[in-house]
N, C-alpha and C positions, 0 to 999 in steps of 0.2 A: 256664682264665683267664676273667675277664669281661671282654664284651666289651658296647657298648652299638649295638644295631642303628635306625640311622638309619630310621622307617618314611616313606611318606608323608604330607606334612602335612595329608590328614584321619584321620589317625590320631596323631596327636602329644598331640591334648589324651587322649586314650582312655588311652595310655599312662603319659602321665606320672603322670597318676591311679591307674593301675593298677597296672604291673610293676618292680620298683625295680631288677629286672635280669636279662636272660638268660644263664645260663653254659650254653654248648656242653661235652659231657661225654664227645661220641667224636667219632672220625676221621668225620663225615659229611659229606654236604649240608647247609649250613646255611642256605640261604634259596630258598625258591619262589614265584614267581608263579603264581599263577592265575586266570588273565583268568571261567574260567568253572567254578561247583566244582558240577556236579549231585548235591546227595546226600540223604542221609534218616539222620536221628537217633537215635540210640537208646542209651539205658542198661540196664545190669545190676547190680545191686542186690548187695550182696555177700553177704548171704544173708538179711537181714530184709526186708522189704516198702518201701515208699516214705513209709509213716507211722512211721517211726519216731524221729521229733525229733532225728535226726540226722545223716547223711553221705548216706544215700542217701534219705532228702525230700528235703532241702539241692540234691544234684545232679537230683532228679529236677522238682525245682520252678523251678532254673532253665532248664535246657533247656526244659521247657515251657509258659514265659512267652516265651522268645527266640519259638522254634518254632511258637508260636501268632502272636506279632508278626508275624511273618514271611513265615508262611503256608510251614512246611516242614513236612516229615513227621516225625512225632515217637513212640516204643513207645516202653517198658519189658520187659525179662525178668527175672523173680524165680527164681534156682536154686531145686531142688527141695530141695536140705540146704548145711549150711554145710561145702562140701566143693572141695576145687578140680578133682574131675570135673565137679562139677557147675557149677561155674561156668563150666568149659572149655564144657559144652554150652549152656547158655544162649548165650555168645557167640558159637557157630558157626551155632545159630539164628537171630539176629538175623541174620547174615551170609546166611542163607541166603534168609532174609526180605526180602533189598534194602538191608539197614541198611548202609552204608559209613561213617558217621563214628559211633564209639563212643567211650562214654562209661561209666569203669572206675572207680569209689571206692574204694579203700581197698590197700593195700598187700599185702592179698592174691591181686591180680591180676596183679601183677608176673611170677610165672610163669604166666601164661596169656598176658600181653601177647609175653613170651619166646618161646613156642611159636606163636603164631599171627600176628603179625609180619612175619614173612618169607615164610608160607604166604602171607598175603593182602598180597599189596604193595598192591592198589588199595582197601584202607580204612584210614582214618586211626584209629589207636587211642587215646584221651584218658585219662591217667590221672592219678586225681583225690586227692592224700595219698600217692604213690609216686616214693621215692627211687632214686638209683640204687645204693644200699646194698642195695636190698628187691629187684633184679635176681639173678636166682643168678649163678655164679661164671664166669667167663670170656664170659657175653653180649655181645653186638655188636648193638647193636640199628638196626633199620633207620630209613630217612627217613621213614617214616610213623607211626611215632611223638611223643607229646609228654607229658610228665610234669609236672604240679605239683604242687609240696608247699607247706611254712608254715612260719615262724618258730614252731612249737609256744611255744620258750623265752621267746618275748616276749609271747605271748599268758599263758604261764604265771605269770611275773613279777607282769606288770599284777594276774592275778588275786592272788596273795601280797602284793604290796606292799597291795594296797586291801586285802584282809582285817585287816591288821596296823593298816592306817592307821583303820581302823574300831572296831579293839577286842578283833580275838579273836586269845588267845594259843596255844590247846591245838589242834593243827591235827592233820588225817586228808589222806593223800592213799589215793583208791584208785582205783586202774587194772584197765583190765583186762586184754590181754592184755599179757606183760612183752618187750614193743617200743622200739626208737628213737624212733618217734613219741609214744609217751606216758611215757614216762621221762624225756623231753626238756620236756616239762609241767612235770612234777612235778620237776625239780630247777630250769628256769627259776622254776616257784612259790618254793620254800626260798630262792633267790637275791631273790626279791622282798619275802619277809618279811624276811629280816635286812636288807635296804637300808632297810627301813620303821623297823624296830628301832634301826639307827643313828639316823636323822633324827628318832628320839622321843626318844632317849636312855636307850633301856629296858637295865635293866641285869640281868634275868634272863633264861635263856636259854632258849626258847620251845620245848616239844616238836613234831615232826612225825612222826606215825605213818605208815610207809610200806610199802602193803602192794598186789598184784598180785592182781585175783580169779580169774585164769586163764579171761574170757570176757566175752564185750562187752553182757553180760545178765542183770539180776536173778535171786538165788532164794531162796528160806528159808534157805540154809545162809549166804547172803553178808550177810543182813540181819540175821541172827542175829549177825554177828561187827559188825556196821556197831552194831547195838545195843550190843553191851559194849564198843563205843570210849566210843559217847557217856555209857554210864551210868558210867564210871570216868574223866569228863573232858573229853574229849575235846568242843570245841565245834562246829566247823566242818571239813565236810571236802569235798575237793575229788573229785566222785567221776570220773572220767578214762577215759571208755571207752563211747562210745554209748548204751544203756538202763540201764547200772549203777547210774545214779542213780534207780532206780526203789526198791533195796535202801537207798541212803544217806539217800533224801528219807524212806523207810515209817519208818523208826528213828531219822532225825530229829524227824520226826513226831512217836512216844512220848514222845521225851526233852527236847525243846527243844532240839533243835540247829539248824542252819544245814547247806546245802551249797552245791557253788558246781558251776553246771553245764559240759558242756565245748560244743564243735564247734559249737555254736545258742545261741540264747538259749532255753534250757531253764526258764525262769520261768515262761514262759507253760502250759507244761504241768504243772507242778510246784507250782504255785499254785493252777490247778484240782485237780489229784487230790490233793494232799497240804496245801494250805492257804497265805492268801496269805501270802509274807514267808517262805518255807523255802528257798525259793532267792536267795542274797544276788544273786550273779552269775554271770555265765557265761564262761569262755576261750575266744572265740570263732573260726573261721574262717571268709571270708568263699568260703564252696564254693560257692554258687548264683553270685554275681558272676562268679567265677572261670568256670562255665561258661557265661556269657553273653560277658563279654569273650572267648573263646573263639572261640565262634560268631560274634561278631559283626568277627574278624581274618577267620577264615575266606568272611563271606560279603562282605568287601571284597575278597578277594582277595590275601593278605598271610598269607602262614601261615608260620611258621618249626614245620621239622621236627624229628626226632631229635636233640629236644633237652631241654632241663630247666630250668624256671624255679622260682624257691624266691620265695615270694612273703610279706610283711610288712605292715609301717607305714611309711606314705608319706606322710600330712601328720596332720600336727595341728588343723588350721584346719576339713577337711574331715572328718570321724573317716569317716563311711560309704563312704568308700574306699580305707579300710583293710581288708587283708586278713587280719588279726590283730586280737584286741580284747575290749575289753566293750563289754556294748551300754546303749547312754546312753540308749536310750527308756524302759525299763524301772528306770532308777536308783529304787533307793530306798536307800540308803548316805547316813547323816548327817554323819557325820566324816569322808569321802573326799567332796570337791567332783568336780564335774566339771569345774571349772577346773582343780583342782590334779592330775587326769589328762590336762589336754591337754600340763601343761607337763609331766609325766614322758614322754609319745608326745614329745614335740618332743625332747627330751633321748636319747631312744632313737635317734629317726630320724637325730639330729645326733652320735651317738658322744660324746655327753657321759658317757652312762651306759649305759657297757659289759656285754653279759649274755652270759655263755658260755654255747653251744650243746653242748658238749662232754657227751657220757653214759657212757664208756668208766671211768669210775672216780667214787666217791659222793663230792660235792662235801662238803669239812667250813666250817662259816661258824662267825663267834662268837657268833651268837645264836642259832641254829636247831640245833634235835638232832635230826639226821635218823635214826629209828628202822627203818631195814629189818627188814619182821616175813614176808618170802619170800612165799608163794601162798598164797590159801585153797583153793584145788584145784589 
């Protein structure tokens, strides 16, 4: 159930900006004080480095903005392969290193947070894009835990409707690995292009190419198919999956296409290496925020445990604390205002304009042809 946890009122304004609600998800403890939290910071990277324009920069940049603010101690550990040995060793490292509050991106951590957990009661484990879907089967997870995820579907949305409202009909989604987390994109997107489609009154029905690269990073093989989307059509695509967009933006590049970035605002790098205007926009999450508000309950003294926040769009007036989104510094979109996306955020935030989260079966709309084309590997 939700429930809505009363914090202290210097904490009220922090919240309300922030967490649109915490659902408690087991039988645990669900509130601690701690007058005094001695600890020392650290992330692990899920298996790329901390420049990679996406999830773990994102967490690695704000932990050490808070951290530096703050005057706490602050590492990084990069696994040695994209493995969950390896990720398991990294994290027993840091642990061994002094690290007590960690910080875990992406959803394949969930079984490392499973196993290590209980071993270590006295470090708190932060995980960053991790459902309780992405827990294996009968866990129980303990009070020193805390998990957040994202409205993927409305982040996804925004990005579809603005595409449509801008002009492009012939749409790519590509993802990378085939997860709840990025499927949940890519069908929040389709649900935002046919909303777009109604309110224009477009009366042909818009293809979407929907296709899983099986890896969260560019190669010849994935750019080579990213190329004969766009040269048989295909104008914009959404590519859905950390460096992916490396393959989407090079073969955009050739053909005159567009892409739309995910997790970051991916313009800024996509603009330098592949030229300005390839990146229209980005389906953003706000993961650096998220671990600073974090850190900065914890170093009030106010930490809710063994628990699971799913975090969104929470005003319209404010957009940068929203935790879902485009990002409005980088607009260049002529026919989608940025007016006319505050009033679709207010309309989301307000259940005016309802978007199913639902990924268990392929959405059919009347304008959007959602084309499932399975894995490139």
């Amino acid at each position: 159930g939700v429930i809505i946890i009363e914090m202290k009122k210097v904490f009220l304004f922090l919240l309300a900006a922030s967490l649109t609600f915490f659902t408690i998800i087991f039988s645990v403890s669900a509130f601690s004080v701690r007058k005094e939290y001695p600890y020392k910071v650290a992330m692990v990277t899920s298996y790329a480095d901390v420049d990679d324009n996406s999830f773990n920069q994102q967490t690695y940049e704000g932990c050490k903005e808070w951290c530096n603010k703050n005057d706490i101690p602050f590492s990084y550990f990069k696994p040695a392969s994209n493995s969950d040995v390896e990720r398991l060793k990294s994290t027993e490292l840091a642990i061994e290193r002094g690290y007590n509050v960690l910080f875990l991106p992406g959803y394949n951590f969930a079984p490392i947070i499973a196993q290590m957990s209980s071993r270590y009661s006295d470090v708190t484990f932060i995980g960053i894009d991790i459902a309780p879907s992405d827990f294996p089967s009968g866990y129980t997870p303990t009070e020193n835990i805390f998990c957040f995820s994202y409205h993927e579907e409305q982040a996804g949305y925004l990005a579809g409707y603005a595409a449509v409202k801008e002009g492009y009909r012939k749409h790519g989604f590509l993802g990378g690995m085939e997860a709840e987390v990025v499927t949940r994109f890519g069908y929040g997107y389709a649900q935002g292009m046919n909303d777009a489609a109604v309110e224009l009154g477009l009366t042909e029905k818009m293809d979407l190419n929907f296709v899983y690269s099986g890896q969260f990073y560019g190669d010849n093989d994935i750019t080579k198919y990213m190329d004969n989307w766009y040269k048989t059509g295909t104008e914009i695509v959404f590519a859905c999956g950390g460096s992916i967009y490396t393959s989407a933006a090079l073969a955009a590049k050739d053909n005159g296409g567009k892409v739309i970035g995910v997790d970051v605002d991916q313009s800024i790098i996509m603009d330098k290496d592949y030229g300005k205007g390839i990146c229209l926009t980005s389906a953003m999450k706000g993961i650096a925020a998220t671990c600073k508000m974090s850190l900065e309950l914890m170093s009030q003294g106010v930490w809710e445990e063994g628990s699971f926040a799913r975090l969104g769009l929470v005003s319209s007036t404010d957009l940068e604390s929203n935790y879902v989104g485009l990002p409005i510094d980088t607009w260049s979109m002529k026919n989608f205002t940025i007016d006319e996306y505050k009033v679709i955020v207010d309309e989301i935030i307000n259940g005016i304009r309802a978007i199913d989260p639902s990924t268990d079966k392929v959405p059919s709309y009347e304008h959007v042809n959602i084309r499932l084309l399975g894995n490139i590997k």
